[in-house]
VOGU-3710 file (C-alpha; in Angstrom, 3 decimals, decimal comma):
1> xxxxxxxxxx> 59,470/-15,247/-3,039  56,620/-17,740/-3,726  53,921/-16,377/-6,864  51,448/-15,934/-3,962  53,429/-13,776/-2,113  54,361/-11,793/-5,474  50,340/-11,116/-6,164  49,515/-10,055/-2,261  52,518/-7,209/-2,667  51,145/-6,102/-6,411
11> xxxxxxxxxx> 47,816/-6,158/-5,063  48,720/-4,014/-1,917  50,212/-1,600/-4,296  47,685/-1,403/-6,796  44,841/-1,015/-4,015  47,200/2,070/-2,703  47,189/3,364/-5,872  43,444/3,664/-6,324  42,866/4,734/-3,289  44,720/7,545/-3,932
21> xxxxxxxxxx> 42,834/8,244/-7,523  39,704/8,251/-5,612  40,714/10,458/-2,855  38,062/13,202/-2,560  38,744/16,754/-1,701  40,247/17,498/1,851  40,799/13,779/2,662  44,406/12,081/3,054  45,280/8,354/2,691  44,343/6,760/6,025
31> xxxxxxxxxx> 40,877/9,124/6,809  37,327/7,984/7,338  35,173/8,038/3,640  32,589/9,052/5,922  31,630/12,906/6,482  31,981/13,462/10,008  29,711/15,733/12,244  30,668/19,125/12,218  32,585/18,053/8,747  32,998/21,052/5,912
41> xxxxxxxxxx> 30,375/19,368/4,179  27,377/19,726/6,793  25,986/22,926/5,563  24,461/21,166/2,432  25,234/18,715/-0,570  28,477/20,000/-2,343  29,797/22,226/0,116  33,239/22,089/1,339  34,723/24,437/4,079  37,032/27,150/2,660
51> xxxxxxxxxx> 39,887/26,147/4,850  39,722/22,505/3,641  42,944/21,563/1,862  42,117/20,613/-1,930  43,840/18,853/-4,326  43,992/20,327/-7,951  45,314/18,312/-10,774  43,017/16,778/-13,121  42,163/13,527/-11,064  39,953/15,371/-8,393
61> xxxxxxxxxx> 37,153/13,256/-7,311  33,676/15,690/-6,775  33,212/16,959/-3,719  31,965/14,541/-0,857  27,884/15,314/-0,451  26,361/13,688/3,186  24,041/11,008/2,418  21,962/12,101/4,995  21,913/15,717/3,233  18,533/15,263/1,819
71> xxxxxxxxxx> 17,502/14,274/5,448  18,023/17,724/7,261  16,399/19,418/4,051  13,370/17,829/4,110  11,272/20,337/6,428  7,435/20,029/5,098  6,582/18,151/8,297  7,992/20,910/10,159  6,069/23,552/8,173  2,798/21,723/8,473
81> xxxxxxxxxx> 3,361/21,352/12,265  4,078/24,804/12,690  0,983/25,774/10,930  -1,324/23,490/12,355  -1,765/21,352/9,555  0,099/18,759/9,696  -2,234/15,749/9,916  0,132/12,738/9,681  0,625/9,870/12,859  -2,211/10,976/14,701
91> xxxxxxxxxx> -2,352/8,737/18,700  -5,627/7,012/18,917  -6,691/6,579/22,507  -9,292/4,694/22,554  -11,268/3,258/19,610  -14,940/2,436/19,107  -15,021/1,626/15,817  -17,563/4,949/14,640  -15,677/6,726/17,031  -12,496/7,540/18,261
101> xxxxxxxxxx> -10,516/9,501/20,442  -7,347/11,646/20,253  -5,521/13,680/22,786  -8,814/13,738/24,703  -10,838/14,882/22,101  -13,621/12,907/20,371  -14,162/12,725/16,738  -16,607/10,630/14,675  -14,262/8,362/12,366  -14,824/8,902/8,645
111> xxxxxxxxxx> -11,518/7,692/7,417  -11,529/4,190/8,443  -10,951/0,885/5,955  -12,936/-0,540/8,624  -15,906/-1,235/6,073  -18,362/-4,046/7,751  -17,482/-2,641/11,285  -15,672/-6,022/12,921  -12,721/-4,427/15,034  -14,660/-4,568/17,875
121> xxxxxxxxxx> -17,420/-7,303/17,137  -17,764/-9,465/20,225  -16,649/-12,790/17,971  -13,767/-11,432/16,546  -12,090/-10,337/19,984  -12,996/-13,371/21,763  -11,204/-15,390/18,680  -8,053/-13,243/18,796  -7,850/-13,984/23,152  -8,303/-17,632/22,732
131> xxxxxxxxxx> -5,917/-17,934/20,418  -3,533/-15,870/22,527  -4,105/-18,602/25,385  -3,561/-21,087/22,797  -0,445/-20,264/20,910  0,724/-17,634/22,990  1,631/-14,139/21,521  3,688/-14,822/18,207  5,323/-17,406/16,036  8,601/-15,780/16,342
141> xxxxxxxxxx> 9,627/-17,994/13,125  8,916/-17,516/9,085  5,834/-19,824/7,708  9,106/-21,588/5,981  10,599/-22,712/9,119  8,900/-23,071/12,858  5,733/-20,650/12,166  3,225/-22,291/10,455  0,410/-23,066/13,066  -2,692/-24,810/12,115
151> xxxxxxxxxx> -4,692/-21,455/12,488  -2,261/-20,698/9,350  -3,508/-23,573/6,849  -7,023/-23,931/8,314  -7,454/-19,800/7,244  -5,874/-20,932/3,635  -8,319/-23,657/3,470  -11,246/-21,038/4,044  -10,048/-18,562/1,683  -9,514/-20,876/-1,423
161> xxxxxxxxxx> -12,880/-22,271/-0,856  -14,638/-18,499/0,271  -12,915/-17,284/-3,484  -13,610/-20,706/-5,487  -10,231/-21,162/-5,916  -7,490/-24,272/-5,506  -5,552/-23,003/-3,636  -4,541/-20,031/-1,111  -1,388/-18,832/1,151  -1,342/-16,465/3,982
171> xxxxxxxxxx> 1,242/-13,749/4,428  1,823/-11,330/7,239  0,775/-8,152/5,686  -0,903/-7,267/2,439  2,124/-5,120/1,160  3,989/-8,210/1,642  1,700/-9,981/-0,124  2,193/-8,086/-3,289  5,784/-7,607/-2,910  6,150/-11,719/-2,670
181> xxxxxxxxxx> 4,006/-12,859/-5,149  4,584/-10,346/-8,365  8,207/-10,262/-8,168  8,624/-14,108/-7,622  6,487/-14,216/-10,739  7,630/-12,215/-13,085  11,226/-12,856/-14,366  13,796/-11,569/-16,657  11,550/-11,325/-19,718  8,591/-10,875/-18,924
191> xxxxxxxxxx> 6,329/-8,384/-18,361  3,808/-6,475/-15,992  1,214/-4,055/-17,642  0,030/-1,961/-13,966  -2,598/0,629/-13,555  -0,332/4,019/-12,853  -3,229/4,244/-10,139  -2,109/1,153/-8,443  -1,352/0,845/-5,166  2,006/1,206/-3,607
201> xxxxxxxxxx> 2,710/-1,575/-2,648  1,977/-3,068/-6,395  4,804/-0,744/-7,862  7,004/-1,966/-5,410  6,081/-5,831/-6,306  6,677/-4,954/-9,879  10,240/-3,068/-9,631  11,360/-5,389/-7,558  11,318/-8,376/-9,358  13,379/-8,816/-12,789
211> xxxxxxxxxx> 10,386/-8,359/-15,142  10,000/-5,263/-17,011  7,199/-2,604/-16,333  4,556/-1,151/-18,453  2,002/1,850/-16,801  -0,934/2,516/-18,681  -3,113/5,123/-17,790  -5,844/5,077/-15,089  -8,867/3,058/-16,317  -7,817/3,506/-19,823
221> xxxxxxxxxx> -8,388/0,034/-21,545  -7,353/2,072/-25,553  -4,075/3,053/-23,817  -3,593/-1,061/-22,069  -4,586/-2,358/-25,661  -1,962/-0,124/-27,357  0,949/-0,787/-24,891  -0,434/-4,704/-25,250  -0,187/-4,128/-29,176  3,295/-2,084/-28,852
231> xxxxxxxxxx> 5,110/-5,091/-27,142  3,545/-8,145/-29,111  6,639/-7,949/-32,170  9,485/-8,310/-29,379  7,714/-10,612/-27,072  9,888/-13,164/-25,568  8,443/-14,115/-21,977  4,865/-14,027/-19,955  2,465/-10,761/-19,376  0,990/-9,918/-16,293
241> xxxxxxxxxx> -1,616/-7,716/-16,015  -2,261/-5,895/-12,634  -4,680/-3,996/-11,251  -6,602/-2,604/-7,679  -9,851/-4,229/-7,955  -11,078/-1,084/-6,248  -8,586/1,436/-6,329  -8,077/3,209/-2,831  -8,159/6,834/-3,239  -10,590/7,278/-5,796
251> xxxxxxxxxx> -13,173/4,229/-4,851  -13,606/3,638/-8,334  -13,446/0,254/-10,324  -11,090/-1,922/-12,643  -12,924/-2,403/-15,960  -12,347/-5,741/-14,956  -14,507/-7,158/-18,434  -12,768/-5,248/-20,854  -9,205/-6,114/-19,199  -10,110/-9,852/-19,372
261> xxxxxxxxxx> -10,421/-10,102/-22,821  -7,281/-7,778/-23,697  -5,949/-10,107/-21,687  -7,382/-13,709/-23,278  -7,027/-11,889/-26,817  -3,325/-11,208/-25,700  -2,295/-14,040/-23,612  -1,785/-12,350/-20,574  -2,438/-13,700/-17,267  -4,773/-11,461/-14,645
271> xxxxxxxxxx> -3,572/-10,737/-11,351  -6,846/-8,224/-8,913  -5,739/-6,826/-6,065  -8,849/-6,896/-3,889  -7,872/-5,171/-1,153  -10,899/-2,540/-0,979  -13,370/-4,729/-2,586  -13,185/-8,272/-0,410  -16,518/-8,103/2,001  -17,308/-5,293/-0,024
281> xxxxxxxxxx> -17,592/-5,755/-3,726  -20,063/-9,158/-5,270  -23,345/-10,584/-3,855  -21,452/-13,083/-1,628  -18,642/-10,598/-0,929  -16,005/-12,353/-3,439  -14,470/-9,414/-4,439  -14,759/-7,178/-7,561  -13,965/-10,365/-9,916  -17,505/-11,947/-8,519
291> xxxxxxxxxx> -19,274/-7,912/-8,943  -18,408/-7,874/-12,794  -19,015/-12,088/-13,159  -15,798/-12,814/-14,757  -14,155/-14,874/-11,387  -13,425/-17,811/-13,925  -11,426/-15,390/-16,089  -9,009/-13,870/-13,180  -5,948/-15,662/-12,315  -5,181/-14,695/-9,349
301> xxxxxxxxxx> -6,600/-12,676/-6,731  -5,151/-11,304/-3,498  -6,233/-8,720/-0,795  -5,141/-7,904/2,901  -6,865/-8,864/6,366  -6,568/-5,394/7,582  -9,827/-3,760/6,203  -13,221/-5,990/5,351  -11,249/-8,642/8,280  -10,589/-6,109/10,778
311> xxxxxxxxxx> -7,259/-7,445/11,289  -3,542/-7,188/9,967  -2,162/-9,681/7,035  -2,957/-10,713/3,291  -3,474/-13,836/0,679  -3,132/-14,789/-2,378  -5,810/-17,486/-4,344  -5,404/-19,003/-7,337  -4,292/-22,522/-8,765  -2,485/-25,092/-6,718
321> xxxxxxxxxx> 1,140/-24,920/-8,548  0,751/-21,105/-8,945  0,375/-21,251/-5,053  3,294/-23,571/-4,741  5,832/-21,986/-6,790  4,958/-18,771/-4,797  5,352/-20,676/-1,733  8,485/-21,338/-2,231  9,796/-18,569/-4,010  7,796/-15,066/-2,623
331> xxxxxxxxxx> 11,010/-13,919/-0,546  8,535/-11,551/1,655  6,959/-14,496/3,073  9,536/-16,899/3,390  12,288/-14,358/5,273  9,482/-12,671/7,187  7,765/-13,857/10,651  4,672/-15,457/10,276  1,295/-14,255/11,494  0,243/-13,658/14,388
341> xxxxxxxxxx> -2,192/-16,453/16,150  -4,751/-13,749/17,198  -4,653/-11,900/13,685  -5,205/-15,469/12,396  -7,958/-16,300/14,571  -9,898/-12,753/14,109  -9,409/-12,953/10,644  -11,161/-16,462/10,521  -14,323/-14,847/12,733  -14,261/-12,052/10,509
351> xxxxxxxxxx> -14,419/-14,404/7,575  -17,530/-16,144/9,276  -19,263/-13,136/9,791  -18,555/-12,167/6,287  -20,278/-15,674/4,664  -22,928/-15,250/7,038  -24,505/-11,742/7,240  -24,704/-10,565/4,078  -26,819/-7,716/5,264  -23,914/-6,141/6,385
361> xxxxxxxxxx> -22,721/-5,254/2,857  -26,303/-3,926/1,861  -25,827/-1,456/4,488  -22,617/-0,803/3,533  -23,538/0,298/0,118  -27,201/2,067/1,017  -24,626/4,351/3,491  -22,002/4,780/0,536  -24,389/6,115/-1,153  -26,424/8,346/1,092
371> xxxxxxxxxx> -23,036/9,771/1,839  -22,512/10,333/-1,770  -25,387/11,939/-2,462  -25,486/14,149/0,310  -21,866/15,524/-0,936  -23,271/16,140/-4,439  -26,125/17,472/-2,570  -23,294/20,466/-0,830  -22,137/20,756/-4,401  -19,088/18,724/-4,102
381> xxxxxxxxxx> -17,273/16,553/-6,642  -16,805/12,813/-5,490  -15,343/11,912/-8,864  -15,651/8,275/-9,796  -16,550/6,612/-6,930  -19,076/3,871/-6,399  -18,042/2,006/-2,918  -17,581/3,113/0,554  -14,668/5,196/-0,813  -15,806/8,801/-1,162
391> xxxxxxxxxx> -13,155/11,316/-2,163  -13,797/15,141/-1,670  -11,875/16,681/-4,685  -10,605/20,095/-3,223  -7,507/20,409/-5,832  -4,738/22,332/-3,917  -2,840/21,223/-1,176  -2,747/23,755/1,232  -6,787/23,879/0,921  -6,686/20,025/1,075
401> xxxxxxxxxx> -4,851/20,762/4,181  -6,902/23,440/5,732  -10,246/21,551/4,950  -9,113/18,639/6,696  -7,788/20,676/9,643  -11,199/22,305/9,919  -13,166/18,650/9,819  -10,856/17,878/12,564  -11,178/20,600/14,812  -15,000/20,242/14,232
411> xxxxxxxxxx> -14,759/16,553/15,152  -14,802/14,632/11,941  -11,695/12,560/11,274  -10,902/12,129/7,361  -7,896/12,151/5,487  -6,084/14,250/3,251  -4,603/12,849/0,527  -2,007/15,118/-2,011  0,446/14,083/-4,483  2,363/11,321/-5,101
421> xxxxxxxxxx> -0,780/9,200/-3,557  -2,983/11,028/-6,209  -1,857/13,015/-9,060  -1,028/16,541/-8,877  -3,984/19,039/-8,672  -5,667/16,373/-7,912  -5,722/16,803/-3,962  -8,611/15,013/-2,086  -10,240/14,532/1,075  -10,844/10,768/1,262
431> xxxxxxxxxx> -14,201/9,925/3,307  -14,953/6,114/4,066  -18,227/4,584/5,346  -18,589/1,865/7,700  -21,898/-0,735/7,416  -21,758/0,511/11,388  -22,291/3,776/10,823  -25,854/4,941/11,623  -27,440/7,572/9,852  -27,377/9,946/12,374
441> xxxxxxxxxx> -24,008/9,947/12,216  -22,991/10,344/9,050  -26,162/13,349/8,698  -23,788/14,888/11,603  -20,364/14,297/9,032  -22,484/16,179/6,278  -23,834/19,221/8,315  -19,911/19,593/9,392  -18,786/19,603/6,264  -21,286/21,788/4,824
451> xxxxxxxxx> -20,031/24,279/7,403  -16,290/23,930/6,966  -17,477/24,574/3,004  -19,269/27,899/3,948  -16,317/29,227/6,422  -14,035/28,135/3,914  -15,468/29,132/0,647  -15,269/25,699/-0,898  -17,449/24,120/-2,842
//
């Protein structure tokens, strides 16, 4: 018997023998791991069926628990539903930017990211068709590969010069976007400092790279400086600092100042996520970096297509071998599909719109604020905000709930937003204005809300 031949028939053994150790109860050698339907185990994690056959000595693996367990106990959907609350995955019919339709009914839309009001501007659909005639319907390949177009680079080009920066590169959604370019950053260590008010999508960027993760609390530049202080003695890699330019639930701002010189004084690089503030935020609509003067002092800066742009997508800016190594190393752009050429192409005639009609933001602002006031007005708290993001602090779920069912059923679509998107207690009704809103029609969202408040006792 050749050596080879002496290691497969130990091997065989030895894998026998394990499986055996690892057996768990009511399964023989030869059976499924799996929990089959109708096993003993589908009434619920750690339940076994009395009549199951169970092994006793003192190598007993747990009992088997259904991965999809947690699946068939997770019934708040259901709950909502039943009470006619449940507001999530709502069908639009048919969309007019200010207004909307669902299951027949019409409702004036106050919970769009649709801030300067270009889904439906005559430029932007006509850019999204030709390019459809051009390049057909997709790219069906990654921007790696076979799906870069010239749409692709000529948008890049736009952006780094729109922004004042080297360099820019295009990926197919903004949660990509953040996912690609912090973890292909940050490494083993280094180290991200991130608002705990950051987006999603941020969080995600930051755990799933190999860098290590600081939160410091919401806005609180003592608490950044202390967690900045509290690393300095066992630094041994590069610091990141990340924040929402505007952050989405709250419409308030970064102290972007302040965090640029913890972060020159500490030398930590700046990453903004402008997602809620491009079109929006800065006399030229640069962002929150241009608002607070201090766009020589952020690294990088990177947004999404899908609100100011009226389209789907996001970008990163910044310099030329920043750009490059993300490029090449952002795994959410390089294994994803590029795209789309009419996404592309709208998001360019957005971008021209955006340069060239300033105005738009002016009204933008004058009806952020005569929302605003006319909420303080009805004695409600719109906590921080100062953009086109106007929360309604309610503070309970069920009344979040209930509130927003009331809006809806009076024709006002909003959005309720409860924990984990917002701390606990903390519940909200988030309001958004559009620079196409007219007056008249967000006087109508105020008298509407003013008498869900009375019927409801809020406020």
């Amino acid at each position: 018997m050749t050596r080879t031949e002496q290691k497969n028939i130990w091997w065989r053994r030895a894998s026998n023998f394990l499986q055996v150790l690892r057996l768990p109860h009511g399964r023989r050698p030869g059976e499924a791991r799996g929990v089959p339907r109708g096993s003993a185990n589908q009434g619920g994690p750690g339940r076994t069926s009395p009549n199951a056959p169970r092994h006793t000595g003192q190598l007993d693996a747990p009992p088997p628990t259904d991965l999809f367990a947690k699946c068939e106990a997770f019934t708040k959907p259901l709950e909502l539903q039943a009470a006619d609350l449940y507001p999530y995955f709502l069908p639009i019919g048919e969309s007019e930017g200010t207004e909307v339709e669902i299951h027949g009914k019409r409702l004036l839309m106050a919970g769009s990211n649709n801030y300067l009001g270009v889904t439906h501007d005559p430029r932007v659909r006509e850019a999204a068709i030709r390019a459809i005639e051009r390049f057909g319907s997709g790219c069906t390949g990654s921007r790696f590969l076979n799906g870069t177009l010239e749409l692709h680079e000529e948008l890049e080009h736009r952006l780094a010069k729109f922004l004042g920066y080297e360099s820019a590169l295009v990926f197919t959604t903004g949660f990509q976007t953040n996912l690609g370019v912090i973890s292909s950053l940050a490494g083993r260590g280094d180290v991200i400092f991130t608002d705990r008010e950051n987006h999603a999508s941020i969080m995600d960027g930051c755990r799933l790279g190999f860098g290590e993760m600081r939160k410091f609390r919401h806005n609180d530049m003592e608490d950044l400086e202390e967690q900045l202080r509290r690393e300095t003695p066992r630094r041994r890699g590069g610091w990141l600092i990340v924040v929402d330019g505007v952050f989405s639930m709250l419409g308030d701002l970064a102290n972007l100042p302040r965090i640029c010189e913890l972060a020159e004084e500490y030398g930590a690089r700046v990453l903004v996520d402008d997602a809620h503030s491009i079109g929006v935020m800065g006399a030229h609509g640069r962002g929150t970096a241009e608002h607070f003067d201090v766009e020589d002092r952020v690294d990088l800066v990177l947004g999404t297509f899908s609100k100011s742009f009226g389209s789907i997508g996001g970008y990163v800016a910044g310099d030329e071998q920043i750009i490059r190594w993300v490029k090449h190393h952002g795994r959410s752009m390089i294994f994803s599909a590029s795209l789309p050429p009419a996404s592309c192409a709208a998001t360019l005639a957005a971008l021209d719109i955006i340069e060239s009609e300033p105005e738009r933001r002016t009204v933008l602002h004058e009806n952020a604020e005569f929302m605003r006031a006319g909420l303080h007005a009805l004695g409600f708290d719109t906590g921080p905000s100062v953009t086109p993001v106007i929360p309604i602090l309610i503070g309970e779920r069920h009344a979040t709930f209930r509130f927003w069912r009331e809006l809806y059923d009076h024709g006002v679509f909003t959005n309720p937003i409860t924990s984990p998107a917002v701390p606990a207690g903390m519940d909200l009704i988030r309001t958004s204005v559009m620079a196409t809103h007219t007056r008249e029609q967000l006087q109508r969202v105020l008298d509407i809300v003013a008498q869900v408040a009375r019927k409801l006792r809020v406020a």
